[in-house]
Every structure is written in C-alpha cells, then in structure tokens.
N, C-alpha and C positions, 0 to 999 in steps of 0.2 A: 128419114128419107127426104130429098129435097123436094122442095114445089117453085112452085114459079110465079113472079109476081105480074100476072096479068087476070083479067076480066075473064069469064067461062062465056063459049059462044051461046047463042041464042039456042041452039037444039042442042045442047049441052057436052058437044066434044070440046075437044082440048084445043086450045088458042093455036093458030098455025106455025106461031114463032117455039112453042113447044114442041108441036109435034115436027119442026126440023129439025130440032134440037135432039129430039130422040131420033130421029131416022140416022142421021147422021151421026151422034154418037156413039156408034161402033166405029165408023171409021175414021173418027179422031183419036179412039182410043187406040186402033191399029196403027196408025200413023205413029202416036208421042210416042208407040211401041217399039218401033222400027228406030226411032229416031235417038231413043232411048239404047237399044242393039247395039246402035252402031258409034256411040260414045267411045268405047274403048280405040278405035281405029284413028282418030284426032287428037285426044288427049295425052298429055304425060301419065305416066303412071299415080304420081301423088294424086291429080285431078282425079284422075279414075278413083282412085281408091278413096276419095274424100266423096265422090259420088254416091260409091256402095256405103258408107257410112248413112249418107241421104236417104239412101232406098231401103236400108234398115230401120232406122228409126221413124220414117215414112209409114212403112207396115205397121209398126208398135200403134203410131198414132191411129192409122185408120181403124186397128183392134180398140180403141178406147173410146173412136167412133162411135162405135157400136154401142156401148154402153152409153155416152152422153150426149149424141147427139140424135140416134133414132131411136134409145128406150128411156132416156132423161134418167141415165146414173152416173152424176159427175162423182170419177173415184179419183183417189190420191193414191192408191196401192195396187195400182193395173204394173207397176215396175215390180213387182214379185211374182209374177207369174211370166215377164220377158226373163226374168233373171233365173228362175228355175229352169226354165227350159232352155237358156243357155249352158247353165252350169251342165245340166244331164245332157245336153247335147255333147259339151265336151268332156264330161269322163266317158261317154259312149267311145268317142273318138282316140284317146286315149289306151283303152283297156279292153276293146272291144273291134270295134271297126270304124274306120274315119269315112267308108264307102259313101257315095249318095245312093237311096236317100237314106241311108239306117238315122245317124243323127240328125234328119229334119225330123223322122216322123218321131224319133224320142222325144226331142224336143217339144214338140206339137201337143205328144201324149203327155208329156210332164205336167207343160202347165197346162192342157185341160186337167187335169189331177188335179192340179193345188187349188185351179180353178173351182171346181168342184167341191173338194173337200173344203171349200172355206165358204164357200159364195151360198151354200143353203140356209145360215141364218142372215146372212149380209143383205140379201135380198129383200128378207121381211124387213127391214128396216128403210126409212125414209129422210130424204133431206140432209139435213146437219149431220143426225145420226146414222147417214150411210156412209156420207162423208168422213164422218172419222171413226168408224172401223174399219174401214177399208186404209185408213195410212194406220190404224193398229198392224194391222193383219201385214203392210207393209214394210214398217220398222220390226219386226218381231221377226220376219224371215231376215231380213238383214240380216239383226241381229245374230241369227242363228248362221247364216253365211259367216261371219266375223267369229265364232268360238268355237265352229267343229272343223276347225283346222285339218286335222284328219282324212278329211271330204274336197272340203272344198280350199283346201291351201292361205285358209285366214285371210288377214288382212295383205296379205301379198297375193292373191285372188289365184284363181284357177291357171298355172304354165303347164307347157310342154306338148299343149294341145296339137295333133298334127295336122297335115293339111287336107281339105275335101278333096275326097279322090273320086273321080268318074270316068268307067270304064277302066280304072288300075291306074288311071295318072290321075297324080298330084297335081291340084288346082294351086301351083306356087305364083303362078304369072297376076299382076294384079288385074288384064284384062278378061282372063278366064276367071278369075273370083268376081268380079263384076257381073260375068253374063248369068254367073250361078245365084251370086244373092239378087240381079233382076229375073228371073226365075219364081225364085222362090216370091218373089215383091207380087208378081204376075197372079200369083197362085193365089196367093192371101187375101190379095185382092180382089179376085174374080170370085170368091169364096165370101166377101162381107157382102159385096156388092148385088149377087144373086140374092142373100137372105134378105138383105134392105128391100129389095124389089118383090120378092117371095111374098104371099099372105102371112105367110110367118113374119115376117117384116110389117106389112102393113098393121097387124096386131101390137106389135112392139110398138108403132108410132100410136097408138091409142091410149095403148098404158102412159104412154109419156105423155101425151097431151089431157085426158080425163079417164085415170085408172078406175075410182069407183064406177063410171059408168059400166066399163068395160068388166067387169068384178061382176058388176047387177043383171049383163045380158049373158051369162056364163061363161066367161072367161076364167080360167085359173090363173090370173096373174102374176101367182109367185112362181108357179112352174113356169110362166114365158119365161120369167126375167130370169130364174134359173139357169134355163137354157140358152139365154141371152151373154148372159156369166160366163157360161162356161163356153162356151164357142169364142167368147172375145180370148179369154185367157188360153186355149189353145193357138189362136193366129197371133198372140202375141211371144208362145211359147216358140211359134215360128217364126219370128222375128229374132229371139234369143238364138236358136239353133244357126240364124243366117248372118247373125254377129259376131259367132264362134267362126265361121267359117270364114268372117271376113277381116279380123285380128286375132283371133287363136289367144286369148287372153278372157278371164273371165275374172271378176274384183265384186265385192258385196257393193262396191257403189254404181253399178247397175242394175241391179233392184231396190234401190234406194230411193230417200222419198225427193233429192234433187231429181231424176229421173223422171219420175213420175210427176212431178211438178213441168216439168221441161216438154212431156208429152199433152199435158193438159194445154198447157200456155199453145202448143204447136194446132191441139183442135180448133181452141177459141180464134185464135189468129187467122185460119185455114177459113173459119164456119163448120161450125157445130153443126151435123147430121148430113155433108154433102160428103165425106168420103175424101173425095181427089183435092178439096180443101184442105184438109187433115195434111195430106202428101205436100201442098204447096208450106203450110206453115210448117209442119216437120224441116222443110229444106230452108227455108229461113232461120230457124234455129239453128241447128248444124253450122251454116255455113257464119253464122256471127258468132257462134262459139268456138267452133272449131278453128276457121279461117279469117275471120276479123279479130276473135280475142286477142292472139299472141301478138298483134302488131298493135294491138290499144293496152300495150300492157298490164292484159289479164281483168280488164272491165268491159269483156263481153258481155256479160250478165247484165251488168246494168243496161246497155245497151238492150238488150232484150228487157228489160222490167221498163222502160221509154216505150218502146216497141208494143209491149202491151197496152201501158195507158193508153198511146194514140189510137190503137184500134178499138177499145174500147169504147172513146167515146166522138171516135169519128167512123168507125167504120163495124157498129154493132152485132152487124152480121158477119165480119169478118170479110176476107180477102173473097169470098164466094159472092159478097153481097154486090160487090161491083156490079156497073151496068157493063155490058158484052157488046161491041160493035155490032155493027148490022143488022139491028134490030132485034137482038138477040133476048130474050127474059131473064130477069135477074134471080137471080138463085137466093130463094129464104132459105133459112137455119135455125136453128133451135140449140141458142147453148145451155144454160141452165132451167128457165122457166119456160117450156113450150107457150102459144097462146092458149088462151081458155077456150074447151066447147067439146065436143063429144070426139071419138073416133072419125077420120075419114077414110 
C-alpha cells in the first residue's frame, strides 16, 4: 500500500496534505473515470482500440501489484495465469457462450485455479528462489500452450474466438469493446485496491516489510501470501478474459515470460505497491511498443530497456515517486526490498 513522505503531526493524525489526498481521491478517481468513458466519442477507432489494449495490460499490471509491491513477491510467471484465463475465456466463447459476463468470470476462475494449484508451494519459497519458480511454472504452461494443439490451436494460438455479446449484441464496434474492457479494468481494480486498504492488506504490507515478525506475533504467513496468490492470479485471469474480448485472438506468447517481463518493468516504472502507478507504467509500455515500435523499426524494446535504466536510477520510486503540485505528498513504494522494521 502507498504511504506518503511527510512528518506525522504532533497528536499523531495524518499530515493534512494526506488527509486531502484521501478526501479527495474518490473524486479524482470518478473524474479519470468519466474522462476515461468518454474516450471512445473523440477518438478514431485505432486510438480507441490501442487504449483498450492499455487498460488490459493496465489490470495485468496492477494484479502483480499485488504480489510485488504490497506483499514483496517479485514473480516472472504472473503471465500464466493472464494467459489461462484468456485461453478458457476464449474457448468458453467459442463452444459455449460469448454472453457477458459467462467468459469474464471463467476467465477470473481459471486463473484463480492455476493460481491456486501452483502458488501453495511457490509461496513457501523466498527471494531468488520464488523468483525462479515462478518463470518455471511460467515457461512450462507455455510450453504446454505450444504442444496441445488440440486445445489451444498451438503455435498459431487460439482463432475464431467470437465477439462479447451483451444483452444479445455483438460488441463488434471498437467503441463498445472499449466501454466493456474499462469495465472490467473498473472492476479489477476497485477489487486490488479495497484489499490493499482492507486489514487483510495492511497484513500483507508486514509480511513484505518483517515477515518473521509477523510469523512470531501469530500470523500464518504462508496462508496470507497464499491468498494473496491467488487473488492476484484470478484479476489477472481478468485481465486475460478482457484481452480475448478485445482481439479475439489468444497465442502461448501471452503467458510467456516476455509478458511477464513487460508487466514487471510496467510496476517498477509505474512504483511498486501504489496501484494506479502500475496503470501509468503499463501505458508507457504499450504505447512504445505497440505505437512507437513499428516507426523505430521494431527497437521498441530497447527503447523500453533505456526507459528502465533511467528510472532506475533517477527515479527509484518510479513515476509515483514524483513530487505532486500543490503541495501535494509524494507517494513511497516498495519495489523489491521493502525498508526494514516491523509491521505498520
């Protein structure tokens, strides 16, 4: 969860530039909300549709939030659980019903599933070695995306996926697929964002900053992070389902570990454990891959690995760490090593 870099007052409430911060942030969020709505009525369709790509991969990001910046699990294989719950999003769609919501909440339930079934011993594991089971766990689903052809259409990935339908039309128009994957973006969101704030949340920022403490005062630690697991890899499974609906295409190379690489770079970028950080550096990637690469012929990438270094080591906190006009509090973050000392 974020904190804020000012001084605690003397009878010990929250600094005033904070607490306008919070007052008001519902009605910022209402606002980029509306402002956010009404995208599709200004734009061409490509913009639009390059948007919903944003607010897809947006949600992915703030799902891995979750794990690395409010419970300190930097993973490399959080793209196998967006990618199952795409894949089951779109053969629901397929073979089944394209209706909303049946393929979100497959999607949603898929990857909590994979989530689940994978993340009970991933958990007990720390550091280095969470780090690379978790890109095991995500090359091996690839993998498995890539040889059961049968299922998932191999290496020519998932077609014939058809369109989101609600209320019996086809979401064909790319401003109606827009209002549907900000929707679902809406959803995912208001979803990480309550548990960050929840006790359940504040517990997760403990484990992340001094887990044995929190282990000695009776905490089950592996069940949080469990549940921390598996809640990320369901909003991420959400994120997969609002991918399908927003190119009707599904390929093992998104739950691949570029993917998952590209969602990690978007937290760091964004700041680690603030959320709507996650959303700004998710859209910075996007739009230099997607929309800058093809005109720098195809060294988007590098572009983005530049993009890294410099925030890196100018802007440690990432694009949250900025200072905010009008006296506004700077927003800390936590990307990989929290600071040291007990629960707050």
């Amino acid at each position: 969860m974020t904190a804020v870099d000012s001084a605690a007052t003397v009878d010990g409430t929250a600094p005033v530039p904070a607490r306008r911060l919070r007052r008001f942030g519902p009605l910022i969020a209402a606002a980029a909300l509306l402002v956010l709505a009404a995208v599709p009525l200004f734009l061409a369709p490509f913009a639009t549709t390059t948007l919903s790509r944003i607010l897809v991969f947006a949600l992915f990001a703030v799902s891995l939030d979750l794990l690395v910046g409010i419970t300190g699990l930097p993973s490399l294989g959080h793209a196998a659980y967006f990618g199952v719950g795409a894949y089951a999003a779109g053969l629901v769609s397929i073979h089944v019903t394209a209706q909303v919501p049946g393929p979100l909440l497959v999607g949603a339930g898929a990857g909590a599933l994979a989530a689940g079934l994978t993340g009970w011993i991933t958990v007990r594991s720390h550091g280095v070695f969470f780090l690379m089971l978790t890109l095991a766990i995500g090359e091996t689903i690839e993998q498995l995306a890539n040889t059961w052809e049968s299922v998932t259409g191999g290496a020519n990935g998932l077609t014939g996926i058809r369109s989101a339908r609600f209320a019996g039309t086809p979401l064909v128009v790319a401003g109606y697929t827009y209002w549907y994957v900000l929707a679902v973006f809406a959803l995912g969101f208001a979803i990480i964002w309550l548990v960050a704030r929840s006790p359940f949340g504040a517990a997760l920022r403990g484990i992340r900053d001094n887990e044995p403490r929190m282990r000695a005062v009776g905490y089950p630690t592996a069940l949080y992070k469990y549940a921390a697991f598996v809640l990320a890899g369901g909003v991420a499974g959400m994120a997969g389902a609002a991918l399908v609906a927003q190119q009707r295409l599904v390929t093992p190379a998104d739950l691949g570990f570029l993917t998952a690489a590209f969602a990690l770079l978007a937290v760091v970028i964004g700041g680690a454990g603030t959320l709507w950080g996650a959303g700004i550096g998710a859209a910075l990637v996007i739009v230099v891959r997607d929309a800058l690469g093809p005109s720098m012929g195809g060294h988007g990438t590098l572009l983005l690995g530049l993009v890294f270094v410099l925030v890196v080591y100018l802007l440690p906190r990432g694009a949250a760490g900025l200072r905010l006009p009008l006296g506004l509090p700077r927003v800390r973050s936590a990307v990989f090593k929290a600071p040291r000392g007990g629960p707050r």
